[in-house]
N, C-alpha and C positions, 0 to 999 in steps of 0.2 A: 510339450504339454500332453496330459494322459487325460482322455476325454471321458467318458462314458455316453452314447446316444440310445437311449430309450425308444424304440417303437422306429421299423425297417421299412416305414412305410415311404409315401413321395417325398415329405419333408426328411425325416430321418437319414434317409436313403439322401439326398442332397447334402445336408450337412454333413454327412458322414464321407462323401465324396470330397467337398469341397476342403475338409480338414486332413485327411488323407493327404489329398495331394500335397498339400504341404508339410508332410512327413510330420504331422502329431501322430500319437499312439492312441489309435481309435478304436473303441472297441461296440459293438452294437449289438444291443438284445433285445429279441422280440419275442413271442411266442407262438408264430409263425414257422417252423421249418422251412416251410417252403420260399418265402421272405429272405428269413437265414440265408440259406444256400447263394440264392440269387447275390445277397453283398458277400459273400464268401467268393463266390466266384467269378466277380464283377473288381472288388475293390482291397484294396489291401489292407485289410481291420484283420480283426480278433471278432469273435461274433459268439453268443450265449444265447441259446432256447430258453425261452422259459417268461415268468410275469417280472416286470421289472419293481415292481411293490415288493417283491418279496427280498426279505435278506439276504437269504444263501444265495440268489441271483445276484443279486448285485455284488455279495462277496467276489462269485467268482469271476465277476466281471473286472474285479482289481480295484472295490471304491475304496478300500484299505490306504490305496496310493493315489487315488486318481484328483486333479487339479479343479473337474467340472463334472457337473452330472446336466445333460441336457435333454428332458422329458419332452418330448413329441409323441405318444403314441395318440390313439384315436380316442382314448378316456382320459377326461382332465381329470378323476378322481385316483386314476392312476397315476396320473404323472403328478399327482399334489404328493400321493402318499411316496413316491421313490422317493422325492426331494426331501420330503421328512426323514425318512430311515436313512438318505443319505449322509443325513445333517446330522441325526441324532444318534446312530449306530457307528458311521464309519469319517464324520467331521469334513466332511468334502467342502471345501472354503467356498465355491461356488454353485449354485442350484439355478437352474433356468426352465421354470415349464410352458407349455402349450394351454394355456386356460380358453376353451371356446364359447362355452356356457354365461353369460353375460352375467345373470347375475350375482357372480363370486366377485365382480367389479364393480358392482354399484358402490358409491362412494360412504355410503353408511356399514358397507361389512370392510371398512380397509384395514383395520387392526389384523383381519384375519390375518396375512401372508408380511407378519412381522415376524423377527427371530425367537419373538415367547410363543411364540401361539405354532406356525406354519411356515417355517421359514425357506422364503422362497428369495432368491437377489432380484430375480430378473421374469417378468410377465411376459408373455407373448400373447397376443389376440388376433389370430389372424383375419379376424372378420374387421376387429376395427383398423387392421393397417391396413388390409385388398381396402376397405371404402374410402380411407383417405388419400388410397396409391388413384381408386376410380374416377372420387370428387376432384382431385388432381387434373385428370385426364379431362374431364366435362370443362374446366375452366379453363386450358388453356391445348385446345382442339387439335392447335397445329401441331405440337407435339408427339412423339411415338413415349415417351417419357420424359416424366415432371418432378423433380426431388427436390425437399429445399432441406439447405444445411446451414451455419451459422445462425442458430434460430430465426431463419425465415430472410435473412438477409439478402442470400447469395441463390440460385437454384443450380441444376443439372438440369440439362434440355436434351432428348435424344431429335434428332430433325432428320425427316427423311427429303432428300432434295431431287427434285422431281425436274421437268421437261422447264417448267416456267422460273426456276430458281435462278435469280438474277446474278449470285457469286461465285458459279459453277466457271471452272478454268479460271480460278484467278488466285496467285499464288496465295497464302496467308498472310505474308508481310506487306502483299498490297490492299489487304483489307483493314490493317493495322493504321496502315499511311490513309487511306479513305476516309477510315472513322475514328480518327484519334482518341474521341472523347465517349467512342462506344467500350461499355465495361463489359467487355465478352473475350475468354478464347477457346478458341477450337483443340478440346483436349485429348478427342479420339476419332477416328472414322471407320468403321465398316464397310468392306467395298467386297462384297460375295463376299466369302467365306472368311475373309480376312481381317481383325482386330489391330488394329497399330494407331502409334503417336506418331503422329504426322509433324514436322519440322517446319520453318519459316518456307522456304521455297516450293514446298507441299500444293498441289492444287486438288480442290476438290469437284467430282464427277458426279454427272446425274446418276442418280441408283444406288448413292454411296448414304450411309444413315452417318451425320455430322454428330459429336457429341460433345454440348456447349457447355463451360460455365459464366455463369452471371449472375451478375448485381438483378435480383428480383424485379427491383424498379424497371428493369427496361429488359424482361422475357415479352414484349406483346413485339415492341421491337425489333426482335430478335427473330423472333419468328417470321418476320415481315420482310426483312433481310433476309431470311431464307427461302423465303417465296410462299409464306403462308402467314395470308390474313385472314383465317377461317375466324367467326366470331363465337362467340361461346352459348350453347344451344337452349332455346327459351320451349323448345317441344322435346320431352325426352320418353322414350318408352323401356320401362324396366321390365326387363325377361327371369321372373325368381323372385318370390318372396318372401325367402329364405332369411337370415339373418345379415348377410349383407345387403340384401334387394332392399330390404326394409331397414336398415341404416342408409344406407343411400337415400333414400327417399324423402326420409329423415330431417336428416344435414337438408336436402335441397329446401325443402320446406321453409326450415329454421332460417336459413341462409338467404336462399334465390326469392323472393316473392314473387316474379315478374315470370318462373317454372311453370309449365302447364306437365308435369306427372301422370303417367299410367304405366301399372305397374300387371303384366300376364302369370298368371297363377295357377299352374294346372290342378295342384292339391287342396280340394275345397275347403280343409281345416285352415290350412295354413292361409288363405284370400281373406278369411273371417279373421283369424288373427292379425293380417297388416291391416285390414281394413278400421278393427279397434283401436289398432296403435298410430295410424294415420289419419291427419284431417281432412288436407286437401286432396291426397292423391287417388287418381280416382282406380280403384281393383277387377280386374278380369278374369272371372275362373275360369280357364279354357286353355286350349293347346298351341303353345307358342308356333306349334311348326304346323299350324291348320292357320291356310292363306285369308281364309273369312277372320278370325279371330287378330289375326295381323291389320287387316285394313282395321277391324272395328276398334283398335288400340290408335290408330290414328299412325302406323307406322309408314305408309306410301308418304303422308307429308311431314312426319319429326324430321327433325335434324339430326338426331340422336340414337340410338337403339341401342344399350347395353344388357348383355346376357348376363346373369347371376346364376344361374343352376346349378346346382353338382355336376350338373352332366355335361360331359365338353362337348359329347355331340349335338347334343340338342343346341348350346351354345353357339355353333360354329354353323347350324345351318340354319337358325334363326335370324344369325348376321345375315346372311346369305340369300336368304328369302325376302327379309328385309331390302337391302340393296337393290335386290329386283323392282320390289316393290316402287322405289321411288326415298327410299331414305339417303339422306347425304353421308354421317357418319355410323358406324357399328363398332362397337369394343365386346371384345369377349374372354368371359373369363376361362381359364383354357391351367387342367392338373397335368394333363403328362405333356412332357416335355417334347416327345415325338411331335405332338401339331404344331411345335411354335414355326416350322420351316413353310406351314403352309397357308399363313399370312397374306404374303402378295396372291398366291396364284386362286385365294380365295375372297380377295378382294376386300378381305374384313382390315380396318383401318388401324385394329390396336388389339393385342394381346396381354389381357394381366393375370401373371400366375402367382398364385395365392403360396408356392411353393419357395419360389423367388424373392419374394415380398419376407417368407419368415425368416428364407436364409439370410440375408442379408442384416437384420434383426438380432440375429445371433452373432453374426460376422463384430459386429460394434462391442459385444459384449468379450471377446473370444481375443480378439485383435490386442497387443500388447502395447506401449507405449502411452501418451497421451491421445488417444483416440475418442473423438467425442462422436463421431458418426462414420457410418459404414455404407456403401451402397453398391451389391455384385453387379456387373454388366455384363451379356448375353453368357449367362449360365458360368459364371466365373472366371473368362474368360481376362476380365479385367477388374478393376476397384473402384469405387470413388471414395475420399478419402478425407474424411477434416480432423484435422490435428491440432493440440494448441503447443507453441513451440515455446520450449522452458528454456531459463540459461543455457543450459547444458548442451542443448542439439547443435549439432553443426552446421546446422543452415543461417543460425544465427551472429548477427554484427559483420557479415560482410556480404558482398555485393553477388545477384542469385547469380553471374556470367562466372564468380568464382568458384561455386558452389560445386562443382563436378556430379549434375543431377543426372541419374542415367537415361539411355535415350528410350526408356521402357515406361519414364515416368514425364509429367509435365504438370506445372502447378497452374490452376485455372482462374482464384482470386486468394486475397488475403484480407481476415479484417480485422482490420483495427480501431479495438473501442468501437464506436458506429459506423466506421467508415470502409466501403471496401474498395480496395484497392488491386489495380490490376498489375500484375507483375511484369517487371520490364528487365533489363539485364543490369540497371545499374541499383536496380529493390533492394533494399537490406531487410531482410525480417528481423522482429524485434520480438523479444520474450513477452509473453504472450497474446502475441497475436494469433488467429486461428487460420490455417493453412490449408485450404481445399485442391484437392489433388487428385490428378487421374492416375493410374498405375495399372500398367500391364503384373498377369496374376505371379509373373517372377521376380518379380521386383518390390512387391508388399513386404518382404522380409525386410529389406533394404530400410521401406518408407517407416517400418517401425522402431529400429534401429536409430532411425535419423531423431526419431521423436521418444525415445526411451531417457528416462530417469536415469544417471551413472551415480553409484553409489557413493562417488565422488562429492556429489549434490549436498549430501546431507552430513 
């Protein structure tokens, strides 16, 4: 596939990596040199100076030929108008921008980003995916990650398993035989540095991050199984209130009644502004990383303290100070990819990157075959994967022990119609049923293949 990525910045610069690696024909333009250079010398693309709006840029960037134009730079009105001249100059079948500006989404301007008017395929918002990746994270505690797939059916749980986890040293196939009627399997683990699909005879270690799927209905469960029955936090203090602090806050409102909300605000425009757009949440102008303005937010007794800033570092010593303080949980939102290693030795409970969150956004839209959702695991490392499986694929009408699935990949539920079900070796998949799946990142070729249209079909 021949790509185009617009704007070399932290997203860009990700997707641009992540499609690389699997040998698409990428090519990235910013107008940045210095930018440039870096994925020049970093990554194996094609790379163009210059404003991605403009024609003769994107001529030479090959939209003539290219498959997808995928606008990230830091102006949505930039990446509106590439998608346009994409579409309109050089017919590129697929457009995907970065929209951050909220109001081009209110539901009374949606005509805009039709194919008469702006033609765009595919929206990204990354403010409103970090707060439904954040509201995720507040509802179910225990978790280090919370995704749900099959329209809300099924989730992914990342679980980190600690000194008290009661299934530590015990193969997997004896937690099968344990809990027959638990709709859970263990489709990845983390152990240091190390990403694999772990087999029936597999045991899991303290320090290892577990990575479940399941039936929705029983993640509190599951958690609890894994040695975390944290409850979900009724004191939460937001650091930022910025356009996700203040979507966060939001949703809590809307949603939580029973929330008590305070939200630290260093920029006294911006405290006036949540303050107009919120009811109950109460607003603090003052400096998140000044230990007086921490107590008076009520952070020594929340439960909760999430950092929203631009700034990672403020972010990460906020959690920090926080903890001190007396808070039980911290989540921080965290842009370069450098700090995510320094998680444990900083005590902060949860890392969400706004980075990771788009990539994976794109990944759903990029991914061939019947792909209805996409989700990257630690930095690409791996997939999660829901497919719906047509006549065609060969996983279909017979038994998954025949199936010859490689040992890179393991399927975590299946559903059908409303039911999900967990896979066993005597499972037959049926056409259309939706297939969630973990996949080491050599093996996604493979899982798209399995679930591709043969021209035979038709």
């Amino acid at each position: 596939m021949k790509v185009i990525v617009c704007g070399a910045g932290q997203v860009g610069s990700g997707i641009a990596r992540q499609l690389a690696a699997e040998h698409n024909d990428v090519t990235v333009i910013d107008n940045s040199p210095d930018l440039i250079q870096q994925m020049a010398d970093n990554l194996d693309v094609r790379t163009v100076v210059g404003y991605a709006s403009h024609p003769d840029v994107l001529e030479r960037a090959g939209a003539r030929e290219a498959d997808m134009v995928i606008a990230v730079t830091f102006a949505d009105e930039v990446n509106m108008v590439a998608c346009q001249v994409a579409h309109s100059l050089f017919n590129v079948p697929t457009k995907i921008a970065r929209i951050r500006a909220q109001s081009y989404l209110w539901p009374m301007w949606q005509d805009l980003f039709t194919r008469d008017h702006m033609p765009i395929d595919v929206i990204i918002s990354p403010e409103l995916e970090v707060g439904r990746d954040v509201m995720r994270r507040l509802e179910m505690p225990g978790a280090l990650e919370a995704i749900p797939f099959a329209d809300g059916h099924v989730s992914f749980l990342g679980i980190a398993l600690e000194d008290d986890c009661p299934v530590v040293n015990t193969p997997l196939r004896q937690l099968t035989e344990l809990f027959p009627d638990l709709k859970a399997v263990v489709t990845g683990v983390q152990r240091g540095d190390r990403l694999f699909v772990p087999d029936s005879g597999d045991q899991m270690m303290v320090g290892d991050v577990a990575y479940v799927v399941t039936e929705t209905s029983q993640t509190r469960r599951v958690l609890s199984l894994f040695g975390h029955e944290e409850q979900a936090a009724r004191r939460i203090v937001i650091v930022g209130a910025g356009n996700i602090g203040r979507h966060v806050a939001k949703e809590l409102e809307e949603t939580h009644n029973r929330v008590k909300v305070k939200i630290i605000e260093a920029d006294k425009s911006r405290a006036v502004m949540a303050a107009d757009a919120l009811s109950r949440t109460v607003i603090l102008n003052g400096d998140a990383l000044d230990e007086e303005v921490l107590r008076e937010a009520g952070a020594n007794n929340a439960e909760t303290l999430v950092a929203l800033t631009n700034d990672d570092e403020v972010n990460i010593l906020s959690c920090v100070m926080a903890k001190q303080l007396g808070c039980e949980r911290t989540v921080a939102l965290i842009n370069n990819r450098a700090y995510a290693s320094l998680k444990g030795a900083m005590g902060i409970d949860a890392f969400v990157n706004p980075r990771a969150t788009t990539v994976s956004t794109v990944l759903r839209h990029v991914r061939r075959g019947r792909i209805r959702g996409v989700s990257s695991v630690q930095d690409g490392k791996a997939e999660v994967i829901e497919a719906e499986a047509l006549a065609t694929s060969t996983l279909v009408g017979r038994p998954l022990r025949e199936a010859e699935l490689p040992s890179g990949m393991r399927i975590g539920a299946i559903l059908r119609e409303e039911e999900v079900l967990v896979p066993r070796g005597d499972t037959e998949i049926q056409a259309g049923d939706r297939v969630i799946m973990f996949a080491m990142a050599d093996e996604v070729r493979r899982v798209e293949r399995m679930f591709r249209v043969s021209i035979e079909f038709f």
